[in-house]
C-alpha positions as CSV (number, residue, x, y, z in Angstrom):
1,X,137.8,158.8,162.6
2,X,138.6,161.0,165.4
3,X,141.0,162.0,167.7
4,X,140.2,159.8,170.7
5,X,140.7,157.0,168.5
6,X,144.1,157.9,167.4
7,X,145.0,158.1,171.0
8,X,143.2,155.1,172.2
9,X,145.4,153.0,169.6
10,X,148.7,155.2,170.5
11,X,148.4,155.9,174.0
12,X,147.8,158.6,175.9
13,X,151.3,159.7,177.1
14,X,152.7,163.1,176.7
15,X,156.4,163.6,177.6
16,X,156.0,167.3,178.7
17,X,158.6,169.6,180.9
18,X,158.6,173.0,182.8
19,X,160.0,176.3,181.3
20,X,162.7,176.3,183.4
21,X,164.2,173.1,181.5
22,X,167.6,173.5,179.8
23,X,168.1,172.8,176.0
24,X,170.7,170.1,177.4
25,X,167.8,168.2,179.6
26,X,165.5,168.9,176.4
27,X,167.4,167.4,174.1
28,X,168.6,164.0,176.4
29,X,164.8,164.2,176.6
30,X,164.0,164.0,173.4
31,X,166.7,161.6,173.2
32,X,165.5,159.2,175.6
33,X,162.2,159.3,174.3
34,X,163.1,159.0,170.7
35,X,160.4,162.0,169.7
36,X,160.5,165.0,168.0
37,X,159.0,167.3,170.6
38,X,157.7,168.1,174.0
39,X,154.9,170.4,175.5
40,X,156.0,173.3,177.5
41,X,153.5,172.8,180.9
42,X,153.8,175.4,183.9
43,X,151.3,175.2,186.8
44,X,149.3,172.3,184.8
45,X,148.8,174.4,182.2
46,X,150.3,174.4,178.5
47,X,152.8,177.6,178.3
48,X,154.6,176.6,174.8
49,X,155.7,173.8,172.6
50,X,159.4,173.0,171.5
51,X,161.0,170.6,169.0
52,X,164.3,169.8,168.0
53,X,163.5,172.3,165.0
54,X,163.3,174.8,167.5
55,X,166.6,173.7,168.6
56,X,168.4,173.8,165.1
57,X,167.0,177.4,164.5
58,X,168.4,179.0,167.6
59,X,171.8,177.8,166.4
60,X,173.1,180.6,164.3
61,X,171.2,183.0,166.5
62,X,173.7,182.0,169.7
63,X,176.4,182.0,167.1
64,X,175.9,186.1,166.6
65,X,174.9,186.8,169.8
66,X,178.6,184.7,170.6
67,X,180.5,186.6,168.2
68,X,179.0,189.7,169.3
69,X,179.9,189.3,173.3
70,X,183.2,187.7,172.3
71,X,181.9,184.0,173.9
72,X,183.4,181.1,171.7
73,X,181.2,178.9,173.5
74,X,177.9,178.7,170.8
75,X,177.0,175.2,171.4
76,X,177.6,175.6,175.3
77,X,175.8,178.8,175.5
78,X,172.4,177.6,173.8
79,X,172.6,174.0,175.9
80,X,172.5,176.2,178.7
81,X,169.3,178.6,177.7
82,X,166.1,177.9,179.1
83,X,163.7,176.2,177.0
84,X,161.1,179.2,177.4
85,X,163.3,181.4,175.3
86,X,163.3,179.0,172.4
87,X,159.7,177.7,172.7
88,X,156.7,178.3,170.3
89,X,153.8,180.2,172.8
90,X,151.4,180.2,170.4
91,X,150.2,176.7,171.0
92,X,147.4,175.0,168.5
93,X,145.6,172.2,170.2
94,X,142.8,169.8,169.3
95,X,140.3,168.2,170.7
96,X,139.7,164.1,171.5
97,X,136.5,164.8,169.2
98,X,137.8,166.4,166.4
99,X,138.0,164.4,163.0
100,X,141.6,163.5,162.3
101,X,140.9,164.5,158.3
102,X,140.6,168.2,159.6
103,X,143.5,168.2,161.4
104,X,146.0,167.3,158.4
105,X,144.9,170.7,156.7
106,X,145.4,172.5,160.3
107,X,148.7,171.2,160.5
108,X,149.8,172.3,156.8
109,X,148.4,175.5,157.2
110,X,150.5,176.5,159.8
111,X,153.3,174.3,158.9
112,X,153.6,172.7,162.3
113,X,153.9,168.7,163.2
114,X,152.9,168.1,166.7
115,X,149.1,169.1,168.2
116,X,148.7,168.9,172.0
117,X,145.3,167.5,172.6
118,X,142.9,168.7,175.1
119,X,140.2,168.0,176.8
120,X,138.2,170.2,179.8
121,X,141.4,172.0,180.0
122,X,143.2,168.7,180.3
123,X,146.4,167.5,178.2
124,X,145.1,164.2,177.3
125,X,147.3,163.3,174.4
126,X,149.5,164.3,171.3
127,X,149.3,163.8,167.8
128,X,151.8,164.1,165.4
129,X,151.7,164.5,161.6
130,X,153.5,160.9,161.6
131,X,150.1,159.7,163.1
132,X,148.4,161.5,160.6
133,X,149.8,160.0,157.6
134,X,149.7,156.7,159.1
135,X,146.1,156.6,159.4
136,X,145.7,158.0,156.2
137,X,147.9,155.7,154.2
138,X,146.0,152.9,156.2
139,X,142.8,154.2,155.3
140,X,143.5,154.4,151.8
141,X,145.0,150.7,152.1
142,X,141.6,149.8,153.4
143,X,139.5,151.5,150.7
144,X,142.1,149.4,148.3
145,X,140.9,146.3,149.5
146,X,138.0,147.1,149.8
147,X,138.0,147.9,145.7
148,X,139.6,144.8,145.1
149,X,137.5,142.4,147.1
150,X,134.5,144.1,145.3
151,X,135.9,143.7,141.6
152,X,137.3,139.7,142.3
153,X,134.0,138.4,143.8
């Protein structure tokens, strides 16, 4: 099965927002969305990716840099960055015609859970390893029956 299959079942939307969006507007966005990450788009095209991992890892970073500068607001602080000093750059996409199989070992490999995917330059879609494993546990639900229809008739 491929990508664009994935996506036509899904849909196509992709929450993205600029660089210049704060950790607070990230995480109501994330929020109000109920996902786990957004794509990072400046001028149409994809600058970075950012999760709520992301998020929990700049924590005891602002917590030093606070205790350093004598700021007790930590929390406060990191609401206030801009998500383009937290965000991953190094962005690995997919495309509508790649084989979702393939894409479970990219994902492992470099131990990250949301691909942006893209066509003609385009961000048509997202996939997530959640989709992943959902196809695959359905797929291996239909090779199930499929076994068992075969041995009872």
């Amino acid at each position: 099965m491929r990508i664009q299959e994935l996506i036509k079942g899904k849909g196509p939307e992709v929450v993205t927002v600029p660089a210049t969006t704060t950790v607070r507007q990230l995480v109501q966005t994330l929020a109000d969305h109920g996902i786990g990450a957004v794509v990072v788009m400046d001028d149409g095209a994809i600058s970075g990716i950012i999760s709520e991992r992301d998020v929990v890892r700049a924590l005891p970073e602002q917590s030093e840099h606070s205790a350093r500068s004598g700021d007790s607001g930590d929390l406060e602080g990191l609401l206030e960055r801009p998500v383009s000093e937290l965000m991953t750059t190094t962005v690995h996409t997919c495309g509508p015609d790649d084989e979702i199989r393939s894409l479970a070992g990219l994902m492992t490999e470099h131990r990250i859970r949301h691909l942006p995917v893209v066509q003609d330059d385009q961000l048509v879609g997202i996939v997530s390893i959640g989709d992943i494993v959902k196809f695959r546990l359905q797929e291996l639900q239909d090779e199930r029956d499929q076994l068992e229809s075969y041995i009872t008739t």
